[in-house]
C-alpha positions as CSV (number, residue, x, y, z in Angstrom):
1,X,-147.9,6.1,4.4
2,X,-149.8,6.5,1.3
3,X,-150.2,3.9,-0.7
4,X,-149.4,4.7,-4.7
5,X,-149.1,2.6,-7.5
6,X,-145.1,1.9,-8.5
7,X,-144.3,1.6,-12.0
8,X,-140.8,-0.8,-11.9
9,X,-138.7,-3.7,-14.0
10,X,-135.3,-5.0,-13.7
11,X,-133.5,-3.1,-11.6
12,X,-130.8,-5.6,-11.1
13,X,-129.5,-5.7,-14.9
14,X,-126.4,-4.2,-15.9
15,X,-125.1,-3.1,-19.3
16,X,-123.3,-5.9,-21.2
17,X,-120.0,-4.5,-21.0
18,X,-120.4,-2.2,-17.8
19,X,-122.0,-1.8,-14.4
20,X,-124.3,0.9,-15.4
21,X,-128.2,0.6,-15.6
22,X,-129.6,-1.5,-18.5
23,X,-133.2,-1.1,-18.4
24,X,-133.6,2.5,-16.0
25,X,-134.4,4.1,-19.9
26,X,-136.9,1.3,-20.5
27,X,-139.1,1.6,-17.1
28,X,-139.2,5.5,-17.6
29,X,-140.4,5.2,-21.4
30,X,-143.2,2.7,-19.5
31,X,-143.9,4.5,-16.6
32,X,-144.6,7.6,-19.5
33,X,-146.6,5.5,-21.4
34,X,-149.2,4.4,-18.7
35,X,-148.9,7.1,-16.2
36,X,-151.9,8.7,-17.3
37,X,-154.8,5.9,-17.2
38,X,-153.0,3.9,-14.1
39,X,-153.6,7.5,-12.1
40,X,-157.1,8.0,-13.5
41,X,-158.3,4.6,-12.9
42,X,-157.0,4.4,-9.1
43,X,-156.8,7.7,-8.1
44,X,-153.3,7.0,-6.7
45,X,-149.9,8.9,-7.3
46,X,-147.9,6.7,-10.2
47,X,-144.0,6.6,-9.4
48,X,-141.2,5.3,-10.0
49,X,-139.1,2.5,-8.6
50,X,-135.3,2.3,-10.4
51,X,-131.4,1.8,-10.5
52,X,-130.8,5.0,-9.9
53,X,-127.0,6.7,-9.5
54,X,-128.9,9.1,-6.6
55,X,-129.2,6.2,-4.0
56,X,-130.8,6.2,-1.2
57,X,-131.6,8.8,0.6
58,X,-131.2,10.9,-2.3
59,X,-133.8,8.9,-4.8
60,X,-132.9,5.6,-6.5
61,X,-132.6,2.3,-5.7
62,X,-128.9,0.8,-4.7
63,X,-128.1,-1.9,-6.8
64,X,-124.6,-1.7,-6.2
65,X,-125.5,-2.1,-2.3
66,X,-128.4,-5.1,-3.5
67,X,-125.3,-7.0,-5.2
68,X,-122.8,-6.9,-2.4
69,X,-125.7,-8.0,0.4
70,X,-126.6,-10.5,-2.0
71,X,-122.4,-11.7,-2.7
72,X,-123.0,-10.9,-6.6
73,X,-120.1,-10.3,-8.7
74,X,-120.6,-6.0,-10.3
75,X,-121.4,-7.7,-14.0
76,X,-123.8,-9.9,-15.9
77,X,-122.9,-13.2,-14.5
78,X,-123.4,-11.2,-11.4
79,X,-127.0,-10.5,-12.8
80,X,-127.7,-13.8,-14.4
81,X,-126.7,-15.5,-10.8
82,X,-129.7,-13.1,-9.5
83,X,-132.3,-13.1,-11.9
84,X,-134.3,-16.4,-10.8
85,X,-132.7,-17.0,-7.5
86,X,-134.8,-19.2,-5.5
87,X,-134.1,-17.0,-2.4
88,X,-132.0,-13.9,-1.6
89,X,-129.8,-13.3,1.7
90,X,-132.2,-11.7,4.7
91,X,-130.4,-8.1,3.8
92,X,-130.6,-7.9,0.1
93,X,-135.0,-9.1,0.1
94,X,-134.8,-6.2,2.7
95,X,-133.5,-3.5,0.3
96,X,-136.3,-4.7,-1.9
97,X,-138.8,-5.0,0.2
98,X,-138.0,-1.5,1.4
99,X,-138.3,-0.3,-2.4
100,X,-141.6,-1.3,-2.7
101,X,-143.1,-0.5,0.7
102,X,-145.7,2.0,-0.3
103,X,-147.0,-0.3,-3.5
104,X,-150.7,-0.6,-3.5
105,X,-149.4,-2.5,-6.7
106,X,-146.8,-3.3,-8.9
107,X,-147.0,-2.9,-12.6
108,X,-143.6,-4.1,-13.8
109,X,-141.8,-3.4,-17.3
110,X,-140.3,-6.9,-17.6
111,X,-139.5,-8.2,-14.0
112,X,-137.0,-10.4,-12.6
113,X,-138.4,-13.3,-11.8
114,X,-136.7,-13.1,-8.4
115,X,-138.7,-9.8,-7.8
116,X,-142.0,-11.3,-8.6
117,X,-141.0,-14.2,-6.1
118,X,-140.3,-11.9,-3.4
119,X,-143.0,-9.5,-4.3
120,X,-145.4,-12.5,-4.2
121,X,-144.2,-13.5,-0.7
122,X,-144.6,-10.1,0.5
123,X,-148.1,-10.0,-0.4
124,X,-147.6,-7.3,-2.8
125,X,-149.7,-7.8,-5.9
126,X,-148.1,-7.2,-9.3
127,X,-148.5,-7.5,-12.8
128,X,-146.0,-7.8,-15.5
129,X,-146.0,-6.4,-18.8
130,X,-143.9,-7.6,-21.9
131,X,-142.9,-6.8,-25.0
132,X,-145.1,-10.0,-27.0
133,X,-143.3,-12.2,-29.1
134,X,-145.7,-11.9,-32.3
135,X,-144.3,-8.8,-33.8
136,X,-145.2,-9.3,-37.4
137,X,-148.4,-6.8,-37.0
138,X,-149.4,-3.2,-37.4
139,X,-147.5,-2.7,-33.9
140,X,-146.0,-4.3,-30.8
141,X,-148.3,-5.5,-28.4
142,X,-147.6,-6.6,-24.9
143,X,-147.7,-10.3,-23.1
144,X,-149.1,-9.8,-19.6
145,X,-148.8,-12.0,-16.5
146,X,-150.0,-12.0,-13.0
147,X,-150.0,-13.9,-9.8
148,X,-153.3,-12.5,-8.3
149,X,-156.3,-15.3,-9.7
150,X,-158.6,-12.4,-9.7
151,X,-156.6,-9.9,-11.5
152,X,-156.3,-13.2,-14.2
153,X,-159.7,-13.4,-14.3
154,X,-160.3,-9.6,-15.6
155,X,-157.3,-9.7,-18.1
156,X,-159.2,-12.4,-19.6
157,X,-161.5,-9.6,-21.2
158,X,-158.7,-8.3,-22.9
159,X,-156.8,-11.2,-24.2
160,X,-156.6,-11.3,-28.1
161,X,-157.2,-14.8,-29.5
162,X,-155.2,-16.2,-32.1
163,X,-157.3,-15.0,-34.5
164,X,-156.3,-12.0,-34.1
165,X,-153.0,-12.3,-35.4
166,X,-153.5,-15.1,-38.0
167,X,-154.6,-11.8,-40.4
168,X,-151.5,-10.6,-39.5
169,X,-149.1,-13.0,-40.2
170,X,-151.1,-13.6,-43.6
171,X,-150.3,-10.1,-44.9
172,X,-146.5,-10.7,-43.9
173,X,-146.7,-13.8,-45.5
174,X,-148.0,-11.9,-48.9
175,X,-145.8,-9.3,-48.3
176,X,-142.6,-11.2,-48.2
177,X,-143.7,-13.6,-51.5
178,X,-142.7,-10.2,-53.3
179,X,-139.3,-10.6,-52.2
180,X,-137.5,-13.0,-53.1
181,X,-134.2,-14.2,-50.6
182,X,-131.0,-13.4,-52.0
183,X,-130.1,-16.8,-53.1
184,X,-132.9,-20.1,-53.7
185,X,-134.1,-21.6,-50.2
186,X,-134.5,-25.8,-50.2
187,X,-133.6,-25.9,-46.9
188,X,-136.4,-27.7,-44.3
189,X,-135.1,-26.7,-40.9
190,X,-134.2,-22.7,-40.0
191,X,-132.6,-22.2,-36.8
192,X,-132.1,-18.8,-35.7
193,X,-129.9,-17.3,-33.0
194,X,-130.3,-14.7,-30.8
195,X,-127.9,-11.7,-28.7
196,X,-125.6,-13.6,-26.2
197,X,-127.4,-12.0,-23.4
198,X,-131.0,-12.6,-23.0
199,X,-133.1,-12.8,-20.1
200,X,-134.9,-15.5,-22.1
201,X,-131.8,-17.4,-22.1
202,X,-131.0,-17.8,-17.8
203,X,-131.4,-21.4,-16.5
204,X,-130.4,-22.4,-13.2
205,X,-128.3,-19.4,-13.1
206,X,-126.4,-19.5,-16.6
207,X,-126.7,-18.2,-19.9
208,X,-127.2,-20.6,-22.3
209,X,-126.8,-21.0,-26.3
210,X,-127.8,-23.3,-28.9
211,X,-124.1,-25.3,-27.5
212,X,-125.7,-26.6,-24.6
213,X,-128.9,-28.1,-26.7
214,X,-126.0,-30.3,-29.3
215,X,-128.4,-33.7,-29.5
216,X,-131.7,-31.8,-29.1
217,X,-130.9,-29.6,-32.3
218,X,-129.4,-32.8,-34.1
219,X,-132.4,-34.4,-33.9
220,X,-134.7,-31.7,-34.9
221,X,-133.0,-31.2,-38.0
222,X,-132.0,-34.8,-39.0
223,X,-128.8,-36.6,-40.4
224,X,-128.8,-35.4,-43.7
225,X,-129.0,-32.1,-45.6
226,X,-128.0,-28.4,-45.0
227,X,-129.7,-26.3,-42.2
228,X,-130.1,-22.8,-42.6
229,X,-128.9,-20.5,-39.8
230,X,-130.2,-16.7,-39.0
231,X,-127.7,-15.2,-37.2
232,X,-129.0,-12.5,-34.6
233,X,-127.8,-9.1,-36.2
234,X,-126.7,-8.0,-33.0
235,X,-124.9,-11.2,-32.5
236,X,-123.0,-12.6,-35.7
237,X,-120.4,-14.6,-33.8
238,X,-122.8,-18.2,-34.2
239,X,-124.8,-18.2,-30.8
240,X,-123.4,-21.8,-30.3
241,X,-124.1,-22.9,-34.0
242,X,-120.6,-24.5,-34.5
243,X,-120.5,-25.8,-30.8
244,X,-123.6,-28.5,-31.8
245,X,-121.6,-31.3,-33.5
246,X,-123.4,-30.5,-37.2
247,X,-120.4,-30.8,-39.9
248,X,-119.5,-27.3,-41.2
249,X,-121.2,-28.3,-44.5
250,X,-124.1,-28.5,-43.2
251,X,-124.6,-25.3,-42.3
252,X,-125.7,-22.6,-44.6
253,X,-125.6,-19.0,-42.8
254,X,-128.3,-16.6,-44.6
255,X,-128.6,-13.2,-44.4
256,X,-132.0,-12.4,-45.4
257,X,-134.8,-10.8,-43.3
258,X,-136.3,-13.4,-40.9
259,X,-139.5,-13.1,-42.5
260,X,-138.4,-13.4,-45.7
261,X,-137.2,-17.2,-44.5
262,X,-140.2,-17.7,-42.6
263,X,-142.6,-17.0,-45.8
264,X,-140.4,-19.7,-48.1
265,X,-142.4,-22.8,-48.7
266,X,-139.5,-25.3,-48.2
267,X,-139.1,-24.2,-44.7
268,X,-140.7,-26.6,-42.8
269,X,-139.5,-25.9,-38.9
270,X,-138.3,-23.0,-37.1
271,X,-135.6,-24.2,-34.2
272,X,-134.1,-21.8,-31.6
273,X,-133.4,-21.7,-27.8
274,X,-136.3,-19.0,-26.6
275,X,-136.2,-17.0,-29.5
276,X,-139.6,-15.3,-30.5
277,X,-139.1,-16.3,-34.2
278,X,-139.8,-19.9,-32.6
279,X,-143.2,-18.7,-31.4
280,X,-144.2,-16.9,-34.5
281,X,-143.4,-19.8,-37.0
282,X,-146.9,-21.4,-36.3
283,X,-148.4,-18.7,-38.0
284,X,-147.0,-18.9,-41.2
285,X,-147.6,-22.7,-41.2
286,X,-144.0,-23.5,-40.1
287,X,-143.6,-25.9,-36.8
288,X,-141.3,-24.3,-34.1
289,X,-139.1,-26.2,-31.7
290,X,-137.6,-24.3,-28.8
291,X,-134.8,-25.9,-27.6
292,X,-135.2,-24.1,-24.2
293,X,-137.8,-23.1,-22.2
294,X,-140.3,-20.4,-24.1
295,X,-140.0,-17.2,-22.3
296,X,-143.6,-16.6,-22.3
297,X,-146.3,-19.2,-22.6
298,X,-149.2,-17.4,-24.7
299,X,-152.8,-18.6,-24.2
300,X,-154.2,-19.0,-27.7
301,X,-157.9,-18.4,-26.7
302,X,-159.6,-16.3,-23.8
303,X,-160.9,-19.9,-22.8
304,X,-157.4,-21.2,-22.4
305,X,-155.9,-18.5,-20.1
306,X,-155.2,-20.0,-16.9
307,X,-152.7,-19.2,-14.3
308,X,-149.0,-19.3,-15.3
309,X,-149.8,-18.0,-18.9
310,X,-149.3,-14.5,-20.6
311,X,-152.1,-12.5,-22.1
312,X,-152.3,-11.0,-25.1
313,X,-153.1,-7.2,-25.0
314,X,-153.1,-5.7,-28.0
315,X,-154.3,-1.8,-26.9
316,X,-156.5,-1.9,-23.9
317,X,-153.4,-1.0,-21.7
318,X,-154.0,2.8,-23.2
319,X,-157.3,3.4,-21.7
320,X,-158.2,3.5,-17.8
321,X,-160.9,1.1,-17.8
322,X,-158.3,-1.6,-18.6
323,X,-156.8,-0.3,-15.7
324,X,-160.2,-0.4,-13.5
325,X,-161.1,-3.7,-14.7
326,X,-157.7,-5.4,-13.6
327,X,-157.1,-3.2,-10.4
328,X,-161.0,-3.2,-9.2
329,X,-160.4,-6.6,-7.2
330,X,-157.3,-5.3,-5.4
331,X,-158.3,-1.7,-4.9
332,X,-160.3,0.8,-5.1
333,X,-161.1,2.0,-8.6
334,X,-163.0,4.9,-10.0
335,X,-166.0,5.2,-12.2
336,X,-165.4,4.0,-16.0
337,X,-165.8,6.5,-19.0
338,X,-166.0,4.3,-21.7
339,X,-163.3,6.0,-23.3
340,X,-160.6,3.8,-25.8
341,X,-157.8,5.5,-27.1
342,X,-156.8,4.8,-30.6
343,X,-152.9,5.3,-31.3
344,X,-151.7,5.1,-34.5
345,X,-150.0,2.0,-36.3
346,X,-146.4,1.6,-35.2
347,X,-146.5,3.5,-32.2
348,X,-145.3,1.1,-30.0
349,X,-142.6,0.2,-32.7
350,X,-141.1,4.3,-33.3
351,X,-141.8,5.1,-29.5
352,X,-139.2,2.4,-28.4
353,X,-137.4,2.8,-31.6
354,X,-137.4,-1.0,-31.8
355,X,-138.5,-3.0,-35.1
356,X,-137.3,-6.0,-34.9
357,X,-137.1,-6.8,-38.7
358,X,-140.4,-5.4,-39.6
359,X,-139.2,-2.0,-41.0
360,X,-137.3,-4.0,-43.6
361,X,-140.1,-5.3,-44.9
362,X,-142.7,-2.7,-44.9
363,X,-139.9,0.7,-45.3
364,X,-136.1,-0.5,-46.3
365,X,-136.6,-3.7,-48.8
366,X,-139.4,-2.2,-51.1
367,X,-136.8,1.0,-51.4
368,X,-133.7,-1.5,-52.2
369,X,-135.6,-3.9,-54.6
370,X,-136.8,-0.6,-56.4
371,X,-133.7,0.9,-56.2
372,X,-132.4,-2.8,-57.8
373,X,-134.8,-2.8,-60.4
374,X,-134.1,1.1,-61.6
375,X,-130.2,0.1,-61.9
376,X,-131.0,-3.0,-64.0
377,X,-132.6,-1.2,-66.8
C-alpha cells in the first residue's frame, strides 16, 4: 500500500434541510487549491477522501452506512450528536479508519472534531485548515491546527502576529468613518447572531443560541439602556435574542453592515456565542465577550503559539516549502526552491465566493451612497 497524502473535512455533515453532502463542494475547492505544492513537497499522490453518492466499492465514503453503525438519526441533530463524540461504536471508527488507511497524513478542510480524535488515536497525523475569523483584510486567510508537537513547531515560522492585521482593521476602520449607519448609534453593547447551524455552535451534542446564555448576556450588557442586535443575514429569525429575558424595548435590531457598527465610537463591546465578529472586535478597539466557547483560539504572537492554539497563515499555504517545512518531521520531503507564490487580493474571497460583509464595504456601499448622493441633487 502506498502511502499518499489525503486531502479530507467533514464528511459527516448534511445539508440543513436534507441528507445530502454539505461540505463534499468545499473539500474539492481545497483539495484544488493545494494539490499542487502538497504533491511537490512530498512527492506523494494527493487524493481525496469524501461523502460521496458512489460508496464503497465504487469511490466515496458511506456516510449513510457511518450514521446507522453509529445509531445517528439521517439529519443535523444526527450530525450535531456526531461531531464531538467522545467515542464512536467499534463498526462506525472502522469505516473511518478504513477511509484513511493509506494516509501518510491528513490535511483536513475543517474537520470534525470526532475525526481528529480518532485520527489522533490511530496514529495518523493531521493538520487542520480553517477559514480565520479575521476577515476584514485584503483576503481570507486560514487558522491552522495540529496535534503533532513537531509539525507545531514549524507552523510557528509561518504564523502572522497580530501586527499583521492591526493595519488591516485600521483601514476598515477609515473606510467605514465614510459611511455613516442608517440611523445615529449611542448604543454601548452590539450583539450579533449568527446561522442556526454552526459547527461553532455544538456543545455536548446540541446546538446552541444566544437562549441558552439568558444571565451571561444580561450581565454583559447591563440593566439599563438599549442593545443593538445584528441579525445574521442568513438567519433573521433572532438566534435566541428574544429567548434572553431583555424587555422588547431594549432591543434595537440594525441593519447596517457589521463593520459599519463595529467602526462607531459609542460601541463599546461586541457579545455573541462563537461568532467571528466577537474575535475581530479587539481590533477596532471594541472588547468582545463570547458567550460560548471561541471556535478557534488564535495565538497573537509566534512566541505564544503553543499546543491547542490555531495559527495564523496568511499565504504560505500556496508554496511547497510551507509544505516541506511542516511535513519534513513526519516524512520525507523534497528539496526547497525558494519559490512564494503571490495571488492576487481577494482570491481567497471570489474563489469560494464568500465575503462575509466585506464586499459591501469596499464594492456595494460606495455604489449605493453615490448612487444616494446623485439622486439628492
Amino acid at each position: 500500500m502506498t502511502p499518499k497524502v489525503l486531502i479530507s473535512g467533514d464528511l459527516l455533515r448534511p445539508q440543513d434541510e436534507a441528507f445530502r453532502p454539505a461540505q463534499r463542494d468545499n473539500i474539492r475547492w481545497f483539495h484544488r487549491l493545494v494539490r499542487r505544492p502538497l504533491a511537490a513537497a512530498t512527492g506523494l499522490a494527493v487524493e481525496t477522501v469524501l461523502w460521496d453518492d458512489r460508496a464503497p466499492p465504487g469511490g466515496g465514503f458511506d456516510t449513510p452506512g457511518f450514521y446507522a453503525a453509529s445509531g445517528a438519526t439521517l439529519d443535523v441533530e444526527g450530525w450535531v450528536g456526531l461531531f464531538d463524540a467522545p467515542s464512536l461504536p467499534a463498526e462506525a471508527a472502522g469505516m473511518l479508519a478504513q477511509a484513511y488507511a493509506e494516509a501518510a497524513v491528513v490535511v483536513g478542510f475543517e474537520l470534525a472534531e470526532v475525526q481528529k480524535r480518532l485520527l489522533t488515536q490511530l496514529g495518523i497525523p493531521w493538520i487542520d485548515v480553517n477559514i480565520h475569523p479575521y476577515r476584514f483584510g485584503p483576503d481570507l486567510l486560514f487558522a491552522i491546527a495540529t496535534a503533532e508537537p513537531e509539525v507545531m513547531a514549524q507552523l510557528r515560522r509561518h504564523h502572522a502576529d497580530d501586527l499583521v492585521f492591526e493595519p488591516w482593521a485600521d483601514l476598515m476602520a477609515a473606510t467605514v468613518s465614510r459611511m455613516p449607519p442608517q440611523r445615529p448609534i449611542a448604543e454601548p453593547s452590539l450583539v450579533v447572531g449568527q446561522t442556526r447551524v454552526d459547527r461553532a455552535l455544538i456543545r455536548d451534542g446540541r446546538l446552541l443560541d444566544l437562549g441558552h446564555f439568558g444571565p451571561g448576556l444580561r450581565q454583559a450588557v447591563g440593566e439599563e439602556g438599549r442593545v443593538l442586535f445584528k441579525a445574521h443575514p442568513y438567519n433573521p429569525d433572532g438566534f435566541g435574542i428574544h429567548q434572553v429575558g431583555l424587555p422588547l424595548a431594549r432591543i434595537r435590531e440594525v441593519p447596517d453592515n457589521s463593520y459599519v457598527l463595529l467602526g462607531q465610537d459609542a460601541v463599546q463591546r461586541v457579545i455573541g456565542v462563537s461568532s467571528s465578529l466577537v474575535a475581530e472586535a479587539r481590533f477596532f478597539g471594541k472588547e468582545g465577550i463570547f458567550l460560548g466557547t471561541p471556535p478557534f483560539h488564535i495565538a497573537g504572537s509566534r512566541q505564544s503559539l503553543r499546543m491547542g492554539l490555531h495559527a495564523s497563515v496568511v499565504d504560505a499555504w500556496a508554496a511547497a516549502d510551507f509544505w516541506r517545512d511542516l511535513l519534513a518531521p513526519l516524512m520525507a520531503v523534497t528539496a526547497k526552491d525558494g519559490h512564494r507564490p503571490r495571488l492576487p487580493p481577494n482570491a481567497l474571497r471570489a474563489s469560494l465566493r464568500q465575503f462575509w460583509g466585506w464586499d459591501e464595504i469596499f464594492l456595494q456601499l460606495p455604489w449605493d451612497i453615490a448612487a444616494a448622493r446623485a439622486a439628492a441633487r
